[in-house]
NUPA-979513 format. One record per residue (C-alpha): residue in one letter; x, y, z. Coordinates in pm, whole numbers, m for minus. Last residue first. Example, Ala and Ser with C-alpha at 12.3 -4.5 7.8 and 13.67 -1.06 7.14 Angstrom:
<node milum="S" xx="1367" yy="m106" zz="714"/>
<node milum="A" xx="1230" yy="m450" zz="780"/>
//
This chain:
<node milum="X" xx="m1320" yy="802" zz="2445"/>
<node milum="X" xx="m1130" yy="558" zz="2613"/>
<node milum="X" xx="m1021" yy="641" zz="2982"/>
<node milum="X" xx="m924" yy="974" zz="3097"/>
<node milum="X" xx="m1250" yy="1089" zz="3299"/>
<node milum="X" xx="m1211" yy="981" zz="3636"/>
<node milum="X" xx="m773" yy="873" zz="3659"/>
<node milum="X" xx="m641" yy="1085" zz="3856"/>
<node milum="X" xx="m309" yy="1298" zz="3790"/>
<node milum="X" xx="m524" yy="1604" zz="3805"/>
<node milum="X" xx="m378" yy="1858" zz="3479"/>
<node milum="X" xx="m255" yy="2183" zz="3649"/>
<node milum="X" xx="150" yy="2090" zz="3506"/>
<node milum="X" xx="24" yy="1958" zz="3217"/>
<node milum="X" xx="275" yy="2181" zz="3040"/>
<node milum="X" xx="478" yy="2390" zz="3269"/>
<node milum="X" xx="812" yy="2392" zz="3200"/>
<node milum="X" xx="763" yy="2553" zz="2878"/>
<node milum="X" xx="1039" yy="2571" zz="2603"/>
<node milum="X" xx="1294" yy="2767" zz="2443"/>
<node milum="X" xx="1599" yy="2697" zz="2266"/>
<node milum="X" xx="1846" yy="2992" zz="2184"/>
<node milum="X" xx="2129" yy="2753" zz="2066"/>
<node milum="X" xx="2018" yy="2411" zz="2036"/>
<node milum="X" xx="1997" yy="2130" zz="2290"/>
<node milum="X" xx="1848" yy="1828" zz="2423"/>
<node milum="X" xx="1863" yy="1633" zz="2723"/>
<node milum="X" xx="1702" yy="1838" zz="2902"/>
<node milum="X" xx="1388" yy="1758" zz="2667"/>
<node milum="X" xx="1401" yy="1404" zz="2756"/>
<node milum="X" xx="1379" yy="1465" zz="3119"/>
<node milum="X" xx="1105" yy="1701" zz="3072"/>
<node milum="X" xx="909" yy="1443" zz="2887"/>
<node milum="X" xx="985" yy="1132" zz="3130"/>
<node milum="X" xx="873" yy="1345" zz="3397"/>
<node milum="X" xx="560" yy="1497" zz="3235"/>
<node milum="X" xx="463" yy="1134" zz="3156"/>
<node milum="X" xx="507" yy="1079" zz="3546"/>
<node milum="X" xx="293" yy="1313" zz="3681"/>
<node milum="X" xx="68" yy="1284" zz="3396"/>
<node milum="X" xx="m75" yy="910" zz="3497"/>
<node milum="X" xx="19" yy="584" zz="3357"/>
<node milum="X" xx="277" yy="675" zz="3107"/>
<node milum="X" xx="345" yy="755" zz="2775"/>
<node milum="X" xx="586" yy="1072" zz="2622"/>
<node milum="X" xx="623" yy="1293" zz="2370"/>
<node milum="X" xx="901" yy="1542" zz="2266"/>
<node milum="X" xx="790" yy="1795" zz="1983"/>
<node milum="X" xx="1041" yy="1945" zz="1800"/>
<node milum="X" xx="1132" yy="2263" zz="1583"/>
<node milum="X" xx="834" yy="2554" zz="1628"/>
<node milum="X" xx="969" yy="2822" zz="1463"/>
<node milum="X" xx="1169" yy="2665" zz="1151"/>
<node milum="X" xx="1490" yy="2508" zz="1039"/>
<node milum="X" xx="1676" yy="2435" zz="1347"/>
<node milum="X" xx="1940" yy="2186" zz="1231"/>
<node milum="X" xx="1972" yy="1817" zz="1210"/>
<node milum="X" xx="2273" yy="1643" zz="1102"/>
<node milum="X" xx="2337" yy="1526" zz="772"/>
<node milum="X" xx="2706" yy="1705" zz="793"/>
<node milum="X" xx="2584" yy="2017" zz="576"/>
<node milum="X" xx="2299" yy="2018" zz="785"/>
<node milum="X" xx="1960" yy="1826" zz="748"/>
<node milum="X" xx="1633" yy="2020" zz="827"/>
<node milum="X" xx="1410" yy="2047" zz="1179"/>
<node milum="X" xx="1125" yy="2286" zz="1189"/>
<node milum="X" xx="881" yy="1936" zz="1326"/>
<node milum="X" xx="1029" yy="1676" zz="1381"/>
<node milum="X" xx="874" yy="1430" zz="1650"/>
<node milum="X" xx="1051" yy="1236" zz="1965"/>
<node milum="X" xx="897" yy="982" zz="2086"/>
<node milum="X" xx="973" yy="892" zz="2464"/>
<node milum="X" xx="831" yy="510" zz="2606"/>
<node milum="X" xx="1192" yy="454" zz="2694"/>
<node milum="X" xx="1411" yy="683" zz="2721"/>
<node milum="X" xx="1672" yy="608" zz="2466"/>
<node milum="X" xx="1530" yy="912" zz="2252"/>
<node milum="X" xx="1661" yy="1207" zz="2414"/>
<node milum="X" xx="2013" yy="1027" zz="2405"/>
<node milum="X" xx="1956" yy="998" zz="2017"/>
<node milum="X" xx="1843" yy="1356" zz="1989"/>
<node milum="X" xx="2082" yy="1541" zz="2213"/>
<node milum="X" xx="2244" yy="1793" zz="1998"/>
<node milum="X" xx="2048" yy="2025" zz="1751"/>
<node milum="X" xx="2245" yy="2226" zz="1524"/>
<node milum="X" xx="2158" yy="2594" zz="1485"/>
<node milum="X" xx="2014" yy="2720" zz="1124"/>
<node milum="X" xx="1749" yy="2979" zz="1234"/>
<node milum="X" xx="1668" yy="3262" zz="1400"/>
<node milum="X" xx="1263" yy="3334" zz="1428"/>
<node milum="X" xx="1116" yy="3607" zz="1376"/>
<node milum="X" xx="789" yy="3605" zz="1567"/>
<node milum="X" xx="629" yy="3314" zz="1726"/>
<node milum="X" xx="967" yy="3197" zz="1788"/>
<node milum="X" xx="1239" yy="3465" zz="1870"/>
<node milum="X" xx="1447" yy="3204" zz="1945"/>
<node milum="X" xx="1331" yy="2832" zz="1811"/>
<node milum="X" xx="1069" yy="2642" zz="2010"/>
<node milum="X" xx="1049" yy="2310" zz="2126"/>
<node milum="X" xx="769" yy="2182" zz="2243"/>
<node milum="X" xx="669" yy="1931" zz="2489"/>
<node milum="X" xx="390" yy="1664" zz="2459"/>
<node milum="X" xx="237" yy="1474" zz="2765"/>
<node milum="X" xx="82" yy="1119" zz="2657"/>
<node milum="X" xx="m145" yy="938" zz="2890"/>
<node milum="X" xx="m196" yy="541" zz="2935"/>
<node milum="X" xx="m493" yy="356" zz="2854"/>
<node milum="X" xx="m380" yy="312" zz="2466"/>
<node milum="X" xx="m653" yy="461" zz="2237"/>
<node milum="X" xx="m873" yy="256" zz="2017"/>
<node milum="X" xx="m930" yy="141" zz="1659"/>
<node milum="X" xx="m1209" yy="m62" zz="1419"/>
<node milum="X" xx="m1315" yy="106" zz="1140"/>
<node milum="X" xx="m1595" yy="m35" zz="968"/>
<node milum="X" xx="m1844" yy="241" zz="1055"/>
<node milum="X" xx="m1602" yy="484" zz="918"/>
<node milum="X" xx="m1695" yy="316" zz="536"/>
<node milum="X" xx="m1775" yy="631" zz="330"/>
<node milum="X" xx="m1460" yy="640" zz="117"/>
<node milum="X" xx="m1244" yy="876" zz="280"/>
<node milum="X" xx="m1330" yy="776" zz="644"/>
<node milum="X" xx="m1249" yy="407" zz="547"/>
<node milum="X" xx="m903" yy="467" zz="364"/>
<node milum="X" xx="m852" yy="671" zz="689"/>
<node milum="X" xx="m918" yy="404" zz="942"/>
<node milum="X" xx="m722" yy="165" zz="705"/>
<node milum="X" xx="m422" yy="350" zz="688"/>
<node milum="X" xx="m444" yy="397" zz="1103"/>
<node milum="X" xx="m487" yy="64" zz="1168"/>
<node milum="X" xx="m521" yy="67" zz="1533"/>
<node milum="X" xx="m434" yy="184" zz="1823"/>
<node milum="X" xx="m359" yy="557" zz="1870"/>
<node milum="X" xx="m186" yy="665" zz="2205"/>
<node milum="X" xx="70" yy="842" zz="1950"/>
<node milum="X" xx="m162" yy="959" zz="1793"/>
<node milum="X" xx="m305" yy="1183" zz="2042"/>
<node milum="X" xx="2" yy="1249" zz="2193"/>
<node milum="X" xx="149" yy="1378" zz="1868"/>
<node milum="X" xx="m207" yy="1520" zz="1690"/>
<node milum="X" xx="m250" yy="1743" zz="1982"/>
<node milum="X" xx="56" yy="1956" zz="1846"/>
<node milum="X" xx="m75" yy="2051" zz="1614"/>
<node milum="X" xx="m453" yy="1964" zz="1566"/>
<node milum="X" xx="m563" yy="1673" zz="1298"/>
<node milum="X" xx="m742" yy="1873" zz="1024"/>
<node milum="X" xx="m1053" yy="2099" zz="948"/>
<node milum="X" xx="m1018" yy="2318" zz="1226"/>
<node milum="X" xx="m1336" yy="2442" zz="1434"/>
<node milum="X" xx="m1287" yy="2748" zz="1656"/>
<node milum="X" xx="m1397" yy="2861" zz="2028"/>
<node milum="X" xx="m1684" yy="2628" zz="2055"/>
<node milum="X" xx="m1866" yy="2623" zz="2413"/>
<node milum="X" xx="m1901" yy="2374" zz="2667"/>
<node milum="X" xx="m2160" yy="2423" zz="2915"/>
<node milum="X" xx="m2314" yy="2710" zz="3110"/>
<node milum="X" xx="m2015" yy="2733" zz="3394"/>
<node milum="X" xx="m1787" yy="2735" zz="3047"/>
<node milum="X" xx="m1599" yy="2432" zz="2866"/>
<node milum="X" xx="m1459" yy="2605" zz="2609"/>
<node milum="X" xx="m1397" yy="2397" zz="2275"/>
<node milum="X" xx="m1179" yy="2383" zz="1981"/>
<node milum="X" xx="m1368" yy="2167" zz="1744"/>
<node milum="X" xx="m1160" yy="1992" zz="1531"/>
<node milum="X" xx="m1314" yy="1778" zz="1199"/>
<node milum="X" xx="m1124" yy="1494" zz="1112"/>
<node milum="X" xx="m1172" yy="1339" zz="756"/>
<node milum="X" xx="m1493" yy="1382" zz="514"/>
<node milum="X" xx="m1745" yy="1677" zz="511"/>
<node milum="X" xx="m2035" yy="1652" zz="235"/>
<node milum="X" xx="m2129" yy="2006" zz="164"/>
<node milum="X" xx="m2456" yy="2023" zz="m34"/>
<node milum="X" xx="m2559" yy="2296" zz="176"/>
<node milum="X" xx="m2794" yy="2061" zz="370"/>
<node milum="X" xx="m2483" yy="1849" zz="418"/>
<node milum="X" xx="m2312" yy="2174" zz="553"/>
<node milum="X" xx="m2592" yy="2176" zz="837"/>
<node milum="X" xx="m2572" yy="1847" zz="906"/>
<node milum="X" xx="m2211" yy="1839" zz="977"/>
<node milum="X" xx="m2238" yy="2091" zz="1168"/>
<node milum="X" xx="m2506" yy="1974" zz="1403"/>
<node milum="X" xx="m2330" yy="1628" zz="1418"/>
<node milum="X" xx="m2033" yy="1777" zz="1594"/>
<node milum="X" xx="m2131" yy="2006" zz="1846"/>
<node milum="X" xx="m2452" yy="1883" zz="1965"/>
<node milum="X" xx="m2439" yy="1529" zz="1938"/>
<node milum="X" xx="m2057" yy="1439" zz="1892"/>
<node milum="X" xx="m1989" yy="1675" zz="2240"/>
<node milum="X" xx="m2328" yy="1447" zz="2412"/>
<node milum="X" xx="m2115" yy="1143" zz="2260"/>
<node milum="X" xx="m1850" yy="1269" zz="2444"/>
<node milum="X" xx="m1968" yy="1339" zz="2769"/>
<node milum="X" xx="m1915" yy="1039" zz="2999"/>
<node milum="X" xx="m1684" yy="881" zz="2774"/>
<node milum="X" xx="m1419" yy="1191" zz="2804"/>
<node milum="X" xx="m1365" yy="1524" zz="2780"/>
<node milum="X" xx="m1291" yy="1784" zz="3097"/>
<node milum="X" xx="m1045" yy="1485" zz="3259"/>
<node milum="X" xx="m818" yy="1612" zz="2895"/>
<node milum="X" xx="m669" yy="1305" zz="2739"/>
<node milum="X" xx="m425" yy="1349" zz="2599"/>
<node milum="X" xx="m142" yy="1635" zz="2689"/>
<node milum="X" xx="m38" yy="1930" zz="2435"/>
<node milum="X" xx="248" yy="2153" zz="2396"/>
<node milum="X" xx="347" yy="2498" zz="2272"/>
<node milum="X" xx="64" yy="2597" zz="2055"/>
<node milum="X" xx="89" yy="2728" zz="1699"/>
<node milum="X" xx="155" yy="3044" zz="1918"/>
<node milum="X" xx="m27" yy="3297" zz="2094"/>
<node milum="X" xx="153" yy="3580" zz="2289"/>
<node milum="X" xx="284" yy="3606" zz="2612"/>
<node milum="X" xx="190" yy="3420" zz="2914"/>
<node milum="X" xx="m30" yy="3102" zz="3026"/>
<node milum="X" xx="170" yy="3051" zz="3329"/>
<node milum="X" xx="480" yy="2948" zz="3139"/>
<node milum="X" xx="594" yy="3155" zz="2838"/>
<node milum="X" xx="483" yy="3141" zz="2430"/>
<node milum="X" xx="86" yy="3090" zz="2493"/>
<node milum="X" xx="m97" yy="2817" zz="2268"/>
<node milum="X" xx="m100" yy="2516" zz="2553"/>
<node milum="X" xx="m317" yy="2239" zz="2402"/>
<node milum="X" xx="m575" yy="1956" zz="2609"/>
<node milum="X" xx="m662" yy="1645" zz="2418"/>
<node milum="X" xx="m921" yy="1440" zz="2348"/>
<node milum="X" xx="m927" yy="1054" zz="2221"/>
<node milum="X" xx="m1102" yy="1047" zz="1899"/>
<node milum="X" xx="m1423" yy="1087" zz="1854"/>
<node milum="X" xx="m1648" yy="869" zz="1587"/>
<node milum="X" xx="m1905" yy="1056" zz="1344"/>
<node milum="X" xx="m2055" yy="871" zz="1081"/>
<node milum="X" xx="m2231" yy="1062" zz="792"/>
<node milum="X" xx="m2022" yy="1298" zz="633"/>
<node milum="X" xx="m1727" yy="1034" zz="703"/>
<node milum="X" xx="m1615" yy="1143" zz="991"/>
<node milum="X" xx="m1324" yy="1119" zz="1238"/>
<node milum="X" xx="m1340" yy="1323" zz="1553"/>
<node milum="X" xx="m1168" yy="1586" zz="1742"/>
<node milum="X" xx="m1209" yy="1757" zz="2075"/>
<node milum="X" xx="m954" yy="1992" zz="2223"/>
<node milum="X" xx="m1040" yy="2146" zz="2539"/>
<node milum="X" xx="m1041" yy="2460" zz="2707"/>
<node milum="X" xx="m1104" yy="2550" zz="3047"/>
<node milum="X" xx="m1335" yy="2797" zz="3170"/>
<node milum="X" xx="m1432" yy="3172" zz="3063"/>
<node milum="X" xx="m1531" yy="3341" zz="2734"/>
<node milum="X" xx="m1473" yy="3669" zz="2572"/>
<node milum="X" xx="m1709" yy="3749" zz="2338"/>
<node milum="X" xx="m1573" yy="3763" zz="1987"/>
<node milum="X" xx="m1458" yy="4018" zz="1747"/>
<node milum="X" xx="m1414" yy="3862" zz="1377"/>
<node milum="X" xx="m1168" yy="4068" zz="1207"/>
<node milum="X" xx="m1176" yy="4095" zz="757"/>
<node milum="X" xx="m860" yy="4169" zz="536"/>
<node milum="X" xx="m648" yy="4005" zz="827"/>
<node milum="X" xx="m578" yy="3682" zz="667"/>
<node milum="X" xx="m516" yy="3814" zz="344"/>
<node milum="X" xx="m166" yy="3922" zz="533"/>
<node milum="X" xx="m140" yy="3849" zz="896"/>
<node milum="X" xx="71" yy="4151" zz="1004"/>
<node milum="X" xx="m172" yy="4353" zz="740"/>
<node milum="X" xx="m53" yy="4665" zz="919"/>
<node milum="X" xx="m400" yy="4841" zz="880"/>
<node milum="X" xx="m620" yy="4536" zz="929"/>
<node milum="X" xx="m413" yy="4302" zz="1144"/>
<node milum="X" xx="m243" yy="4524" zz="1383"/>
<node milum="X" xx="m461" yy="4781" zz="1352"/>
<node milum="X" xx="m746" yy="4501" zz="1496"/>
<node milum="X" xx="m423" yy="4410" zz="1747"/>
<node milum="X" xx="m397" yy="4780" zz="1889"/>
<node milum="X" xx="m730" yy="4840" zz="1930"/>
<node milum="X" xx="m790" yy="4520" zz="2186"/>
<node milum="X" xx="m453" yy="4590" zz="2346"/>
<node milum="X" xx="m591" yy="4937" zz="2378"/>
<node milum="X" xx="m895" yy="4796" zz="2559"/>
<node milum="X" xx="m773" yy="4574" zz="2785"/>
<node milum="X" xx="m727" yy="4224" zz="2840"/>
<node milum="X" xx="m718" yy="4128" zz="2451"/>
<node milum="X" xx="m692" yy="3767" zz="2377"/>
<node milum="X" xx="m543" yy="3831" zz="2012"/>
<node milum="X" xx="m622" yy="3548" zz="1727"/>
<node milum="X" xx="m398" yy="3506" zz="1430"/>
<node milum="X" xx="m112" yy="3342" zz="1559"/>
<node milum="X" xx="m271" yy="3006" zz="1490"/>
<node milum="X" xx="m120" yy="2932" zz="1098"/>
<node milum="X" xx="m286" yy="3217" zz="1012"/>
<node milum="X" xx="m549" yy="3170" zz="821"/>
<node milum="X" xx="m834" yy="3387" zz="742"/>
<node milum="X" xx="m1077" yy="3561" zz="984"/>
<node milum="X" xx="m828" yy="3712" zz="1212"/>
<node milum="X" xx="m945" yy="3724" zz="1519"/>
<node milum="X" xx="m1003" yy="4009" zz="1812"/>
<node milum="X" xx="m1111" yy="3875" zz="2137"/>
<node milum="X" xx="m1227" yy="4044" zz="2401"/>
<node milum="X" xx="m1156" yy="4127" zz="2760"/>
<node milum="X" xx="m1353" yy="4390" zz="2798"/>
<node milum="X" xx="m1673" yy="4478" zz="2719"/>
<node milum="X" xx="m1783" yy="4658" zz="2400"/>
<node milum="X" xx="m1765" yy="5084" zz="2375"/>
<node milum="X" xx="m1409" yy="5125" zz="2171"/>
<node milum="X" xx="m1384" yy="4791" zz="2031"/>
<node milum="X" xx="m1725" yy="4854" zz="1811"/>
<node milum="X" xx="m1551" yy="5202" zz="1721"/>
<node milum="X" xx="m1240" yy="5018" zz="1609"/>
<node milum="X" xx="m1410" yy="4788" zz="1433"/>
<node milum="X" xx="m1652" yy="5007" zz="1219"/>
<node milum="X" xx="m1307" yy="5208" zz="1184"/>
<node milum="X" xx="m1129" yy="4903" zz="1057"/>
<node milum="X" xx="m1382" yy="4827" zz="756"/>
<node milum="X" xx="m1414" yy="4441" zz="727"/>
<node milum="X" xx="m1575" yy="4354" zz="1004"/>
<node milum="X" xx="m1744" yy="4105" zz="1160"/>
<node milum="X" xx="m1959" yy="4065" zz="1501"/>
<node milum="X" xx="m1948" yy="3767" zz="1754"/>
<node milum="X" xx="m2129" yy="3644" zz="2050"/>
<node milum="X" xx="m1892" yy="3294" zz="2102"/>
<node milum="X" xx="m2011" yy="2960" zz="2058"/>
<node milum="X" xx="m2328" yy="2718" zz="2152"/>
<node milum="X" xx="m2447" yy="2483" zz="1815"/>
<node milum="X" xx="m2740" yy="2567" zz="1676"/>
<node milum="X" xx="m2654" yy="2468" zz="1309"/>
<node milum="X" xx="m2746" yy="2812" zz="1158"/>
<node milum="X" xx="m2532" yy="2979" zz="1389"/>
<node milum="X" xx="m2227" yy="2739" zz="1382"/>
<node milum="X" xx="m2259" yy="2769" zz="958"/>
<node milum="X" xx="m2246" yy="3137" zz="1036"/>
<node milum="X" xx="m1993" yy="3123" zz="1294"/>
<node milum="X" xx="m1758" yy="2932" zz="1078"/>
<node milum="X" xx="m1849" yy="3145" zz="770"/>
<node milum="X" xx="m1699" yy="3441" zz="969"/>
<node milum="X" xx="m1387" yy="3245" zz="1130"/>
<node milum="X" xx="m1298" yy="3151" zz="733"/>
<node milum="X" xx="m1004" yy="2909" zz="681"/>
<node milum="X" xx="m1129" yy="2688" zz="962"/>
<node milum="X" xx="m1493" yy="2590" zz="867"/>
<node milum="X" xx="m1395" yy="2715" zz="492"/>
<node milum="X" xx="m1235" yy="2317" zz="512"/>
<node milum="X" xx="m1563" yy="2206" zz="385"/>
<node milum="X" xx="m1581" yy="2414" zz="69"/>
<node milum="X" xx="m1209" yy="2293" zz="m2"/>
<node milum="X" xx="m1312" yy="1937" zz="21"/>
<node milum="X" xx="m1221" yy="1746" zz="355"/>
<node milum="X" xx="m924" yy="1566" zz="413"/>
<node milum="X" xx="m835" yy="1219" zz="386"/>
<node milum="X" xx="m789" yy="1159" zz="m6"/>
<node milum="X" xx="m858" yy="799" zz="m234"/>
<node milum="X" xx="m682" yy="926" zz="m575"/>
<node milum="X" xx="m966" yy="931" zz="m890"/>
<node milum="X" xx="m799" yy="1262" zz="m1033"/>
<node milum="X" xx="m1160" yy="1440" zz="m958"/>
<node milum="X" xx="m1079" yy="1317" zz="m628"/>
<node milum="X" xx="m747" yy="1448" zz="m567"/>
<node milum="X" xx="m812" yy="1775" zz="m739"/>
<node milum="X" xx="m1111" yy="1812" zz="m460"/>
<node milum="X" xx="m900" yy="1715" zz="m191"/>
<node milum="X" xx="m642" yy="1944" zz="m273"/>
<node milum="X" xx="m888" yy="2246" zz="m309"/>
<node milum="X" xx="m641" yy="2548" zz="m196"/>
<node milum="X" xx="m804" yy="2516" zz="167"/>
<node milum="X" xx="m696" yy="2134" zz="196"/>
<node milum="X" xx="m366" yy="2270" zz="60"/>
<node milum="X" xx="m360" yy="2573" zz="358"/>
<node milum="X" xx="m495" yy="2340" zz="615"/>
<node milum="X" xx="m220" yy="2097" zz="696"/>
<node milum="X" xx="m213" yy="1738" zz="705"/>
<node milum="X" xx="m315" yy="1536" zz="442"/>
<node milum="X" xx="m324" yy="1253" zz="416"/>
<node milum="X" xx="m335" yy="1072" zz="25"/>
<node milum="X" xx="m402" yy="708" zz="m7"/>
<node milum="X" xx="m359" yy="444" zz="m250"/>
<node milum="X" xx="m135" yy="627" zz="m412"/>
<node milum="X" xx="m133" yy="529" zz="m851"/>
<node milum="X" xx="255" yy="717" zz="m891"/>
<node milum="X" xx="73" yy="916" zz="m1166"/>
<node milum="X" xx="m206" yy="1032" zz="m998"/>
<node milum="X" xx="14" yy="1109" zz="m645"/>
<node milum="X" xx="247" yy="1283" zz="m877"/>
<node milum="X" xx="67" yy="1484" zz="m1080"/>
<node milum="X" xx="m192" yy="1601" zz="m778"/>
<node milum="X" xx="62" yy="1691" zz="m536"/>
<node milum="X" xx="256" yy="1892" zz="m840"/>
<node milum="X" xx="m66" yy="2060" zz="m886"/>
<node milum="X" xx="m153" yy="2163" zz="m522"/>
<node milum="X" xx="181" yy="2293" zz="m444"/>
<node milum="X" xx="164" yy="2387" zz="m79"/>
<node milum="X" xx="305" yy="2080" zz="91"/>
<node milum="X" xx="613" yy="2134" zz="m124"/>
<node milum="X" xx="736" yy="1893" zz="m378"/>
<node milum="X" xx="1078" yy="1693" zz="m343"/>
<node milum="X" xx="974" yy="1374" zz="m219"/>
<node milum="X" xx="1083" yy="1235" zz="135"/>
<node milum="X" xx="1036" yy="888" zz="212"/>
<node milum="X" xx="876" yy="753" zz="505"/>
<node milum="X" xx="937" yy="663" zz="833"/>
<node milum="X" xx="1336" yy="721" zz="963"/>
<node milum="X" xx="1327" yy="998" zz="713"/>
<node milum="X" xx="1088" yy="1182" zz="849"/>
<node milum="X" xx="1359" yy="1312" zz="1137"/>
<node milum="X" xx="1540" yy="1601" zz="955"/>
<node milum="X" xx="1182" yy="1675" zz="813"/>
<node milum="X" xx="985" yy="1573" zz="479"/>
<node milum="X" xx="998" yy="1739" zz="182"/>
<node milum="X" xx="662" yy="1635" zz="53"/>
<node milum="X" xx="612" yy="1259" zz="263"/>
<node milum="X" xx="600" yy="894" zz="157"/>
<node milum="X" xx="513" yy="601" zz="321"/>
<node milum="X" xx="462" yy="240" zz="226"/>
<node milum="X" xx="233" yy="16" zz="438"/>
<node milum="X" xx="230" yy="m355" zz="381"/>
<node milum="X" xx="36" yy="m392" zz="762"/>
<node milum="X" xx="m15" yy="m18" zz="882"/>
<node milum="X" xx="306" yy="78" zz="1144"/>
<node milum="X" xx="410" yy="349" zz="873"/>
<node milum="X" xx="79" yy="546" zz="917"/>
<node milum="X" xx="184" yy="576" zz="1294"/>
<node milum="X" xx="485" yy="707" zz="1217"/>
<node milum="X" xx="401" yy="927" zz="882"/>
<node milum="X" xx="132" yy="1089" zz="1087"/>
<node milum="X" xx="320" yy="1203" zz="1423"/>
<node milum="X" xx="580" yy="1279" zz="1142"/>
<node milum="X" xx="290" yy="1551" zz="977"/>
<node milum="X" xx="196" yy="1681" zz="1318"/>
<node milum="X" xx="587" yy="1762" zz="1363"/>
<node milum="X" xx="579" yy="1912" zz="1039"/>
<node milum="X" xx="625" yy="1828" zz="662"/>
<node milum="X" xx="316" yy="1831" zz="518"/>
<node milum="X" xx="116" yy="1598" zz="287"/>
<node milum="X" xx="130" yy="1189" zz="371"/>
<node milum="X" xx="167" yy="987" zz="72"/>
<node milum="X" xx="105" yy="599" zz="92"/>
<node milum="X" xx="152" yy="376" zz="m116"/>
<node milum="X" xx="0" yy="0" zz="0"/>
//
């Protein structure tokens, strides 16, 4: 079985790994990663050429195409792939306007019933400025295109509130991204990551997860891609999931069938579980990053055949689970990462890193030096996982790992899971 897995990030290895562990599974990967390699094989064409994606995985007859970033599934990959007759996990460009528009997200969320944010939209900055001027603060000012998760300012006063709607209107710090702002209640609780496989008609969750998008410890600084991850959350879990599938899930996907939207592969919600109930704070239309590495890597199953049978209609076949144990995920961050971000340092530690036992160790902005060793070759650069029975001691063999690695200017938070309960209510199978 060819397989050819699109992206080249930590999320994207998380893939490739598991992927590779599929009975007479061959992997490939665009560009790959200095630690790809060791799973699949790397092929020069970026994540982001559509065309090229389509030639090759046409001509090369894949039985399967995953893809794992949103800006291709946004381009229309998916559609290409199917009108080419190539088996695709990912939803079709009209689905995947859940994540690249916040504005259509709300509107399909609205029409669908399902509980989010009060938001308004703009797309003239002094309508926005003067709605930021009188509303209640905190608020949040988004983005409504994407922007790779930076895009979204928690605002804790007003000027921080004006400053980031300049920020992305005026300044155009996002790009295209920023050409319209969706301003959105703030909301209170915890947050949760909930995702789930579907097939347009079957829904089936995955095992949930927990993210960590500030830059410093204690929930500081600005947003990132996210800084770690732990699965599962105690807020999600087989006592309320299928109530999450039910009115969160299923509502959505109803309402885009009824738009002649038929939405295959994982659909995110980004969820805040408030005093009146959980809450949806974004949908993605992809596996999270970097909740795809422990979420994956509790993963049991065929995961080629799980996605052959979410592409083509067949979830209810699938047959997979999640490993009892917890995964805590660490990231490693390049300096000056989420801004500009210095590049090009070699990376010691990696093989000592990962003789721990139960430790994986993902790529993620990592690239091959002139001695074919890795270098730092993006913001975000690893992502150290690890299992255990309870998060006290995967956040052990996580931090241990990551001391054991090094790279000039590497940052990292020492908190991640750090508030999580180490019990075990809530944090079986989903």
């Amino acid at each position: 079985m060819k397989i050819l897995v699109v992206g080249n990030g930590g999320r994207e290895h998380a893939m490739a790994r598991k992927l590779a562990q599929s009975p007479g599974a061959t992997v490939f990967i665009t560009t790959g990663n200095a630690g790809t390699d060791e799973v699949a094989t790397p092929i020069p064409i970026k994540p982001t050429d559509v065309d090229a994606i389509v030639r090759f995985a046409a001509a090369e007859r894949f039985d399967l195409v995953a893809v794992g970033p949103e800006i291709p599934l946004a381009a229309g990959l998916a559609d290409r792939l199917v009108e080419a007759g190539v088996t695709v996990f990912g939803p079709v460009a009209a689905a995947a306007r859940l994540e690249a528009s916040k504005a259509f997200s709300h509107e399909i969320m609205d029409a669908a019933g399902v509980p989010s944010a009060r938001t308004h939209t703009f797309t003239d900055l002094d309508a926005a400025l003067d709605h930021l001027s009188t509303c209640p603060v905190p608020v949040v000012v988004k983005a409504d295109g994407l922007a790779a998760g930076k895009g979204v300012v928690v605002a804790m006063t007003r000027d921080q509130a004006l400053d980031a709607a300049r920020s992305f209107m005026a300044d155009r710090t996002m790009g295209d991204a920023g050409d319209m702002l969706v301003i959105e209640e703030f909301l209170q609780g915890e947050e949760a990551s909930f995702m789930c496989l579907t097939d347009g008609r079957t829904i089936r969750p995955l095992a949930s997860a927990r993210d960590h998008k500030r830059i410093f410890d204690g929930d500081r600084g600005p947003n990132t891609g996210g800084m770690g991850a732990y699965s599962p959350t105690p807020l999600v879990g087989p006592d309320n999931s299928p109530e999450l599938v039910e009115k969160v899930m299923r509502p959505v996907i109803d309402e885009l069938a009824r738009r002649g939207i038929e939405y295959r592969g994982v659909l995110y919600a980004g969820l805040m579980m408030t005093a009146d109930g959980p809450k949806v704070l974004e949908f993605n239309c992809r596996f999270g990053d970097p909740e795809t590495q422990p979420v994956l890597t509790r993963f049991r199953g065929d995961l080629a055949a799980t996605m052959i049978a979410t592409a083509t209609g067949r979830l209810e076949e699938a047959v997979f689970d999640f490993d009892s144990r917890v995964a805590v995920c660490v990231v490693a961050a390049a300096p000056g990462y989420p801004g500009k971000v210095s590049t090009g340092q070699s990376i010691s530690g990696l093989r000592d890193a990962a003789s721990i036992p139960d430790v994986f160790i993902y790529h993620a902005g990592t690239s091959k030096g002139p001695d074919s060793m890795p270098v730092v070759s993006g913001g975000r650069v690893l992502a150290v996982t690890a299992l255990a029975d309870d998060f006290a001691a995967a956040r052990e063999l996580a931090y241990r790992a990551m001391d054991r690695i090094d790279f000039a200017g590497i940052q990292f938070r020492r908190d991640i899971a750090a508030s999580v309960s180490t019990h075990r209510e809530n944090t079986g199978k989903p």
